[in-house]
C-alpha positions as CSV (number, residue, x, y, z in Angstrom):
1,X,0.0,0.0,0.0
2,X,1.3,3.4,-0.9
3,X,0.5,6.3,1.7
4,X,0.4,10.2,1.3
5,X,0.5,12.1,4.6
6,X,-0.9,16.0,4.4
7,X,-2.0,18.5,6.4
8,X,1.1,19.8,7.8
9,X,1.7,23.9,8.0
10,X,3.1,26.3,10.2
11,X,1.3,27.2,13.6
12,X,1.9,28.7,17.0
13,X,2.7,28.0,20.1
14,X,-0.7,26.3,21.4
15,X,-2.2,26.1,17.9
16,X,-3.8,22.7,16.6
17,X,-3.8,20.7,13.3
18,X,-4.8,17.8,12.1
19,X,-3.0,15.4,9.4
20,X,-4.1,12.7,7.0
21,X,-2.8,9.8,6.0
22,X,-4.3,8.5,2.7
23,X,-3.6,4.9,1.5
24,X,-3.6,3.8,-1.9
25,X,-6.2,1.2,-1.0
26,X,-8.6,0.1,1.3
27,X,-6.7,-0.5,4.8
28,X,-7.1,-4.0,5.7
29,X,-7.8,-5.3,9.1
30,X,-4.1,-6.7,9.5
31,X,-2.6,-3.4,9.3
32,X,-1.1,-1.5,12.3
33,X,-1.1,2.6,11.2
34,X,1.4,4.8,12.5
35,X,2.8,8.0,12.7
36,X,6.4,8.8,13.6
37,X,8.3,12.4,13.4
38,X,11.7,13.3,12.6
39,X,13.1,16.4,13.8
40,X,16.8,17.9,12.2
41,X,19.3,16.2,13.6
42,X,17.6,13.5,15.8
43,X,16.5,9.9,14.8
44,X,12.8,9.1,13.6
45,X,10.4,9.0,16.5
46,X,7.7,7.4,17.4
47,X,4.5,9.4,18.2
48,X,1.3,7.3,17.9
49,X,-0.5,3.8,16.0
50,X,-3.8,2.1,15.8
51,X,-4.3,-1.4,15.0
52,X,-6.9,-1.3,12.4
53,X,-8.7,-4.6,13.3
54,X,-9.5,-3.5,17.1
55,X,-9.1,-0.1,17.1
56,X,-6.7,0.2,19.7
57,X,-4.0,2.8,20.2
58,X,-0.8,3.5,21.9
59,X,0.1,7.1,22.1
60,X,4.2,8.7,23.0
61,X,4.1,10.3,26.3
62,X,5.8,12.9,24.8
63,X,2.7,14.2,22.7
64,X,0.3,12.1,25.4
65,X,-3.0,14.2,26.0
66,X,-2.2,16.4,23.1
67,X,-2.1,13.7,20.2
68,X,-5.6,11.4,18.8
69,X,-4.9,9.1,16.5
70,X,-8.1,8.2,14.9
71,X,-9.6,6.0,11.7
72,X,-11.4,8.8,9.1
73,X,-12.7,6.0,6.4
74,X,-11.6,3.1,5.1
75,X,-8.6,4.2,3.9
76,X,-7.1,7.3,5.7
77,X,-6.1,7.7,9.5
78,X,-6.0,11.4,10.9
79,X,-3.1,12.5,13.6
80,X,-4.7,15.3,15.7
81,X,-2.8,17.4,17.2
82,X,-3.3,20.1,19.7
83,X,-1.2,22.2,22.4
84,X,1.2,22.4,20.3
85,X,5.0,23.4,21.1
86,X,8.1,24.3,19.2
87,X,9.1,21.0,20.0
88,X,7.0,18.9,18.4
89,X,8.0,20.7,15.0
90,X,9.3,18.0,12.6
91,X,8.3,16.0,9.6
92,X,6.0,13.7,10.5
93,X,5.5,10.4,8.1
94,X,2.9,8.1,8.2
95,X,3.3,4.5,8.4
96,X,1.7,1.0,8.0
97,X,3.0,-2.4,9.4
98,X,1.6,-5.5,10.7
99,X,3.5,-5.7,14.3
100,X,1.4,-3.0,17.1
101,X,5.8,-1.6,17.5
102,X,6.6,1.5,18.6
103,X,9.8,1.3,16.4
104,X,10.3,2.7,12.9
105,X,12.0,-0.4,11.4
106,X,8.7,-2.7,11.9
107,X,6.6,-0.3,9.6
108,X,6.9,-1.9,6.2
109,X,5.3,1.3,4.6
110,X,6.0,4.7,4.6
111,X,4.5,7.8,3.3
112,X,6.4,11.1,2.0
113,X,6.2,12.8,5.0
114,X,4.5,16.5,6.1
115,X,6.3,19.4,7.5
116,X,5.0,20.6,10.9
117,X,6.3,24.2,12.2
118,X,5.3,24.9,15.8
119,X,6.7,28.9,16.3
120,X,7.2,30.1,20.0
């Protein structure tokens, strides 16, 4: 499956947005969805997934409280995103594997990845 992640943009300090994450095709049950971030500088981190079949999720603590991961339709998962901090600016990529792993190398899948600008 090929995935597009949008919706990135610049916003401040306490500001909100929401991404998408559109697959080529339907999303099948087997598929874990993720989102990970990469700041300049610093490895890919993980920031939230949800196992398609169940519905479950697992969230960072970093972005904890601040960060939904949720299923849109069939075949596009949404990252919001609010509170935001000049931290949490990176490029964030979309994902899709079939392990519920909070570590990059077990999504199979990757999208292009969206800026995201938090200024202070």
């Amino acid at each position: 499956v090929q995935l597009q992640a949008s919706g990135g943009g610049l916003v401040q300090t306490g500001g909100s947005l929401r991404l998408s994450c559109i697959a080529s095709s339907r999303i099948y049950s087997s598929y874990v969805m993720g989102w990970f971030r990469q700041a300049p500088g610093k490895e890919r981190e993980f920031v939230a997934f949800l196992r398609w079949s169940t519905g479950r999720t697992n969230v960072a603590d970093s972005v904890k409280g601040r960060v939904t991961i949720s299923k849109a339709n069939a075949d596009t998962v949404y990252l919001q995103m609010s509170s935001l901090k000049p931290e949490d600016t990176a490029v964030y990529y979309c994902a899709a594997g079939l392990h519920t792993s909070t570590t990059a190398r077990d999504f199979t899948n990757w999208g292009q990845g969206t800026q995201v600008t938090v200024s202070s």
